[in-house]
C-alpha positions as a printed NumPy array, in Angstrom:
array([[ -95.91 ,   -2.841,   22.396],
       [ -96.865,   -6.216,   22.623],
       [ -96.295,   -9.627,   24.994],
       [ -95.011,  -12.499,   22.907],
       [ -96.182,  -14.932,   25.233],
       [ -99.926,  -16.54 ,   24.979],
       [-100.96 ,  -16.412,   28.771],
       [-103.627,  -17.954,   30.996],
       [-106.072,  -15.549,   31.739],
       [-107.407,  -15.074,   35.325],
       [-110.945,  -15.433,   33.247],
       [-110.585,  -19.589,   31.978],
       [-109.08 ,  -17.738,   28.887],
       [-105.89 ,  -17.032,   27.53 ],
       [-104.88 ,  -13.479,   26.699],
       [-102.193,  -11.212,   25.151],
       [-101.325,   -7.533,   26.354],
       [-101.155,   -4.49 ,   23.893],
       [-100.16 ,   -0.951,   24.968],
       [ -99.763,    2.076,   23.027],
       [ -97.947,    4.863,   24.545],
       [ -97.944,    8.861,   23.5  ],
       [ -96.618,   11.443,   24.435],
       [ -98.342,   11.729,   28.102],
       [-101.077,    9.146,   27.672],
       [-101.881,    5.377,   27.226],
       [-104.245,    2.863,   26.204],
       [-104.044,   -1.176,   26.505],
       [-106.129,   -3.965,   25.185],
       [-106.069,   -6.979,   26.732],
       [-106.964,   -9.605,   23.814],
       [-108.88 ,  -12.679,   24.623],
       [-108.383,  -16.033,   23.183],
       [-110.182,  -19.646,   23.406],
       [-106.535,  -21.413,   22.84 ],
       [-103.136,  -21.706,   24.182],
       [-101.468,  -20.848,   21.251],
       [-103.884,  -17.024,   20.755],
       [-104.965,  -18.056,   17.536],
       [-108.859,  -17.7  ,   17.811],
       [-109.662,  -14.655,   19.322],
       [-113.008,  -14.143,   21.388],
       [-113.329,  -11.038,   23.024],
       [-110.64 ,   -7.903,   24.165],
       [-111.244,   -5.28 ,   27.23 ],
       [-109.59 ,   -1.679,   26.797],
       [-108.267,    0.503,   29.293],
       [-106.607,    4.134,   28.939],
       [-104.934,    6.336,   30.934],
       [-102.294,    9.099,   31.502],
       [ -98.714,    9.082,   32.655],
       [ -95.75 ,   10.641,   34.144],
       [ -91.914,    9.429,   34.287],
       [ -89.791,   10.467,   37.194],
       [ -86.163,    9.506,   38.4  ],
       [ -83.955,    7.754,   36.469],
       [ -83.151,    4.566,   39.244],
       [ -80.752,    1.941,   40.111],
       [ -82.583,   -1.102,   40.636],
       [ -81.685,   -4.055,   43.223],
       [ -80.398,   -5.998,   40.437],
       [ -78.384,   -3.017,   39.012],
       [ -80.358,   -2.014,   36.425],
       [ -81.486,    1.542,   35.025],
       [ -84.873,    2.123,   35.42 ],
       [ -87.359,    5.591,   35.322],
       [ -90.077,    5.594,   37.734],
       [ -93.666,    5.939,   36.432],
       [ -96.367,    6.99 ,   37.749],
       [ -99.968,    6.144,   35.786],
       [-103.3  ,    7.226,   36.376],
       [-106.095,    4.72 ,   34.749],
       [-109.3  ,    6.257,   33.696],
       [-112.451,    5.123,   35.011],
       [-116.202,    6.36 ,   35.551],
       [-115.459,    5.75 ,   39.384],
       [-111.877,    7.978,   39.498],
       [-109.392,    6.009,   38.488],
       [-106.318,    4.765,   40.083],
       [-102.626,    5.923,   40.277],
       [-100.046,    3.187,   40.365],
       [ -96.527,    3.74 ,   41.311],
       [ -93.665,    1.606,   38.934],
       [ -90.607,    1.449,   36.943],
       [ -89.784,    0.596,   33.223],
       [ -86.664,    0.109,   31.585],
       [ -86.104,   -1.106,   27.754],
       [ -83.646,   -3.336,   27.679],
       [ -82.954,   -5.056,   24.351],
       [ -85.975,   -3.805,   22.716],
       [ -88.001,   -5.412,   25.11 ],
       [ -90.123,   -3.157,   27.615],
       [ -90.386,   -4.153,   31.469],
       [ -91.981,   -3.087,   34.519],
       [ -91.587,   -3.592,   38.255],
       [ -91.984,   -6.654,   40.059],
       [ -95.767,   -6.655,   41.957],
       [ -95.215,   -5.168,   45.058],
       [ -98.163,   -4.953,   47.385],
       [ -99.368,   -1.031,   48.655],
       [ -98.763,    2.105,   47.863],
       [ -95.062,    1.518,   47.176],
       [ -93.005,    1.424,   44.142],
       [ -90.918,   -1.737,   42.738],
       [ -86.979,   -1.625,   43.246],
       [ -86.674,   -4.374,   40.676],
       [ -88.071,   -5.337,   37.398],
       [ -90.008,   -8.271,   36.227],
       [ -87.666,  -10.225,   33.727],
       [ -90.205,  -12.728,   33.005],
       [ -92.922,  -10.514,   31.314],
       [ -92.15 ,   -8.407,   28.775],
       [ -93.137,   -6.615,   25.99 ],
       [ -91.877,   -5.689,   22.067],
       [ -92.473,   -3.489,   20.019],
       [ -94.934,   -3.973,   17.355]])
């Protein structure tokens, strides 16, 4: 899975998201790029981590959604954050950033991923 769109990085940059997905686990690279259209690529950061669906859920918008739960690996522990997905269209969203310990109701319609 991959985002479509060539987005401003929080670094000066402009990136595109990758994640690959097994059967329990994940990894994502996070590709770096020194133009707005992500033709010249400078540098990428890689993550992995495990995961585990939940409930299937109604969202606020009335959508079907399963809850996720994943677990990045890091030398320090990690992190466990609490969202939804849905594939709708052959496009993969998550929640809508919600701040805490809480999980999304609704998803994020304008960032997306598709299969690659």
């Amino acid at each position: 899975w991959m985002t479509t769109v060539c987005e401003q990085s929080d670094r000066g940059s402009y990136s595109k998201n990758e994640i690959k997905i097994e059967a329990a686990a994940f990894s994502t690279t996070e590709h770096f790029y020194n133009d707005s259209n992500c033709t010249t690529m400078t540098s990428m950061e890689t993550a992995s981590g495990t995961y585990k669906t939940g409930n299937s859920i109604t969202t606020t918008s009335g959508n079907k959604a399963t809850e996720i739960d994943a677990t990045w690996s890091a030398a320090d522990g990690g992190a466990t954050y609490l969202d939804i997905y849905a594939i709708v269209d052959n496009k993969l969203y998550f929640g809508e950033e919600v701040m805490g310990a809480t999980r999304p109701t609704a998803l994020d319609f304008s960032w997306y991923l598709v299969k690659i």
